[in-house]
C-alpha positions in Angstrom: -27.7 13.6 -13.6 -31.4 14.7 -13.9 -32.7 16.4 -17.2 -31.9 19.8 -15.9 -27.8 18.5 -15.9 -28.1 17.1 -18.6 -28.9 20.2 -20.6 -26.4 22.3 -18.7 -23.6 19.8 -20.1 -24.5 20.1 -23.5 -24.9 23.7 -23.5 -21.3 23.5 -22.0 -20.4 21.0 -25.2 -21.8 23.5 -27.3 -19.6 26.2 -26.6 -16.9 23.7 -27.2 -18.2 22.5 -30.1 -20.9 24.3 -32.4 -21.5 20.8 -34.2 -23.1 19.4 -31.1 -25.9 22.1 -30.6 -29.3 21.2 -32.1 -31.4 24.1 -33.5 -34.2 22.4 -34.5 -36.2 21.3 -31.3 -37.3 17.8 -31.6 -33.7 16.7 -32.4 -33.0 19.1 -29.1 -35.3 17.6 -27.3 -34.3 13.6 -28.7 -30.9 14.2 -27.8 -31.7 15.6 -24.3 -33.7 12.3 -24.0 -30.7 10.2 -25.5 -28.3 11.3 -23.2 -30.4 11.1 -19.9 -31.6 7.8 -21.1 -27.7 7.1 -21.0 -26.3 9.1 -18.3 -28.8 9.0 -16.0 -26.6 7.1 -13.4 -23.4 9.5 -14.1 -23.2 12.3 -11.3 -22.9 15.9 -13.2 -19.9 16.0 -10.3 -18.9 14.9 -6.7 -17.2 16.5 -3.8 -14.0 13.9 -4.6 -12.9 14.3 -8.6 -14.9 14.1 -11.2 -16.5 16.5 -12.9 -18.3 15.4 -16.1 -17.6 18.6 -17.5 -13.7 17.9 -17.2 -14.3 14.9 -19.2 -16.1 16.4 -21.9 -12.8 18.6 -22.1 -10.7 15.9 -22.2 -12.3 14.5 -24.9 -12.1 17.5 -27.1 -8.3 17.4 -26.4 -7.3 14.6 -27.5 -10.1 14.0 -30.5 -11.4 15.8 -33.0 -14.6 13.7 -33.3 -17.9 14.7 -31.6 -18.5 13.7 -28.0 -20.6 10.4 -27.4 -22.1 9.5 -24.2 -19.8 6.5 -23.8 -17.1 9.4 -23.5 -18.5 10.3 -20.6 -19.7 6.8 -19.2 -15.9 5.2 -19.6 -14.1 8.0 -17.6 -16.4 7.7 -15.3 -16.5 4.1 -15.2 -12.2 4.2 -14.7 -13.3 6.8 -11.9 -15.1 3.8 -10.0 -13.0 1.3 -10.5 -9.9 2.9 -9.4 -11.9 4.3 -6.3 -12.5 1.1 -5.3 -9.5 -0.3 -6.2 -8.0 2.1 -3.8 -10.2 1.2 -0.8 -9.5 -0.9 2.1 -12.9 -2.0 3.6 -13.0 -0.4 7.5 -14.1 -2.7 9.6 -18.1 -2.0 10.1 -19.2 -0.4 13.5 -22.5 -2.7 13.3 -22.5 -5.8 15.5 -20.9 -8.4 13.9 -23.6 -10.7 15.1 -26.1 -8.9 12.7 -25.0 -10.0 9.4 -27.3 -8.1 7.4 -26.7 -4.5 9.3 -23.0 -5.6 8.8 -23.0 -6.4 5.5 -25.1 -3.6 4.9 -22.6 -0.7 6.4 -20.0 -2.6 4.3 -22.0 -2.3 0.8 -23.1 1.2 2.0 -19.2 2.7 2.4 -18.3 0.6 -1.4 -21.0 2.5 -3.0 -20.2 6.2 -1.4 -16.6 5.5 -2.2 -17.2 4.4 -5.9 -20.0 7.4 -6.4 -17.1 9.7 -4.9 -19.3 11.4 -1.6 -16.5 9.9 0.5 -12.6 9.1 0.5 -11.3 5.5 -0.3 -9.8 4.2 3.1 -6.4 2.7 2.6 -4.9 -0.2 4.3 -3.5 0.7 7.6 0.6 0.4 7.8 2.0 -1.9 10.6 5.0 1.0 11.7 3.9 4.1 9.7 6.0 5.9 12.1 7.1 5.7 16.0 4.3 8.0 17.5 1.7 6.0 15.8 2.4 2.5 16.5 0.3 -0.1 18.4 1.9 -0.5 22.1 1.3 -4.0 21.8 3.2 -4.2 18.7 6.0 -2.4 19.9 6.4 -4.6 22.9 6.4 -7.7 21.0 9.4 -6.1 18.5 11.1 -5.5 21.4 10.7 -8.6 23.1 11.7 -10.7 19.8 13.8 -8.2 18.1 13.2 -9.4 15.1 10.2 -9.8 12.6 11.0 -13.6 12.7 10.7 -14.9 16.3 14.4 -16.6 17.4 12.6 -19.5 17.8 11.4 -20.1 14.4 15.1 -18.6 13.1 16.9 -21.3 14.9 14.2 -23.8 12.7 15.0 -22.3 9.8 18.8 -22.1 9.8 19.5 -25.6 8.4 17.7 -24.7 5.7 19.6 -21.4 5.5 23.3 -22.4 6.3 24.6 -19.3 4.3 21.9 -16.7 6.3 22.6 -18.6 9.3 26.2 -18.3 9.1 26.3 -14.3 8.4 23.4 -13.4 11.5 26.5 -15.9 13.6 29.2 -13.8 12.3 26.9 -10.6 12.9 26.0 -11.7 16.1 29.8 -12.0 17.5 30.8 -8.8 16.4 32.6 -10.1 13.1 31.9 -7.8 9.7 29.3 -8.7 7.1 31.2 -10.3 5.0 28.0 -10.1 2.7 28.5 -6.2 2.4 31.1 -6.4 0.0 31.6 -8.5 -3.4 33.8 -11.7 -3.5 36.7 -11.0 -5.4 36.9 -14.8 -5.3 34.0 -16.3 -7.2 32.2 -12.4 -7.9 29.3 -13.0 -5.8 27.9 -9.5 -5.5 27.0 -7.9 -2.5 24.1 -9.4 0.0 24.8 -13.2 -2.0 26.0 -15.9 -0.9 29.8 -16.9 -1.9 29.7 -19.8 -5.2 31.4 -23.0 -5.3 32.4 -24.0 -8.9 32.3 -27.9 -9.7 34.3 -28.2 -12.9 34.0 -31.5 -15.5 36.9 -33.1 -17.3 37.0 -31.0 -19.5 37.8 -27.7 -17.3 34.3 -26.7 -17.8 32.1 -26.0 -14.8 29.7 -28.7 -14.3 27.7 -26.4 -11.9 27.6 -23.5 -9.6 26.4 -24.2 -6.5 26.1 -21.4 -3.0 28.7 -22.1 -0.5 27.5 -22.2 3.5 30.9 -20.2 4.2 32.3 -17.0 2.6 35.4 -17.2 0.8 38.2 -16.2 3.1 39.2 -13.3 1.0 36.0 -12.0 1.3 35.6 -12.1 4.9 39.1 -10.1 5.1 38.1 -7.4 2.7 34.6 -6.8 4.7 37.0 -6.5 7.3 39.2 -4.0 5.9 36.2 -2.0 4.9 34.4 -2.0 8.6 38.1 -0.8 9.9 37.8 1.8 7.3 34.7 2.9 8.3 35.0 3.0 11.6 38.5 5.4 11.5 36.8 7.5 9.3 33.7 7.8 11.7 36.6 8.7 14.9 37.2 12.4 14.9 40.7 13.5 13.7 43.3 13.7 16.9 44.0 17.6 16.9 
């Protein structure tokens, strides 16, 4: 804000609060000089936001003391920081080669974000929706049908015994026997069924995941995909 801002916000403090207003003109003119001294960096407003007006505001609505600079410095500091922590750097349209014209696009869009004169860019999603994805993407979901390639899946499946066993089951047409909760060991629904390892005592040693589901479980998934699907066939007239 230049002097000529600065005095417009404290004639707007003024009419907020009569305690702020100086009638005798040095101090008027010292605490014109105070505050651009202070607030010399802080935009009066931006196309964006802020508004140091609306922060002056604030202030009086939620204290009853007088308005400081720093009241105006920390929003606007908060202002900058969650700006930028909004922003996802674009990547520069200077040749990559030129490391200084790069860097300096880079630096260039940080500041106009944090200043407010332009929009934070956010992180681009993978799939934000069918029309917008990447064709090359696309083709390679299709080709691998899965975020995890089949060839990497197969590596990982001795390691995953229990996962392994319900993308089998899955993969044959048999029901999820993960859907539903083991009435068995009470394994809730998308875990993996327990095996109990009980002491001498009849006290359990250890609970440890099971490769398999319980058979009861499996049976129950089924009953509920049979369910399902009769509910999902129209009703014979």
């Amino acid at each position: 804000m230049d002097r000529r801002e600065i005095a417009a916000l404290l004639a707007y403090i003024g009419r907020l609060d009569p305690r702020s207003i100086r009638t005798d003109e040095g101090e008027a003119r010292d605490q014109l000089a105070q505050w651009h001294e202070l607030l010399g960096d802080v935009p009066m407003a931006t196309p964006h936001g802020w508004d140091a007006r609306i922060a002056a505001r604030q202030h009086y609505r939620t204290s009853p003391y007088q308005i400081q600079p720093a009241d105006v410095v920390r929003p606007w500091e908060s202002y900058r920081r969650n700006r930028l922590a909004l922003h996802w750097d674009p990547t520069p349209s200077a040749d990559p080669d030129d490391q200084a014209a790069w860097t300096a696009e880079l630096v260039g869009t940080r500041r106009a974000v944090a200043a407010g004169i332009a929009q934070p860019a956010y992180a681009p999603a993978i799939t934000s929706n069918q029309e917008g994805i990447n064709p090359r993407l696309q083709a390679r979901l299709d080709q691998i049908g899965s975020c995890i390639p089949p060839a990497a899946r197969a590596a990982l499946a001795p390691f995953r015994p229990a996962r392994a066993a319900r993308e089998a089951a899955v993969a044959q047409g048999l029901p999820d026997a993960l859907s539903v909760r083991c009435e068995w060991c009470l394994a809730p629904v998308g875990e993996p069924c327990r095996r109990r390892r009980i002491g001498p005592n009849d006290g359990v040693r250890a609970i440890t995941p099971r490769a398999t589901p319980h058979p009861g479980r499996v049976d129950l998934a089924a009953q509920q995909a049979q369910h399902a699907e009769q509910a999902q066939q129209p009703a014979l007239a």
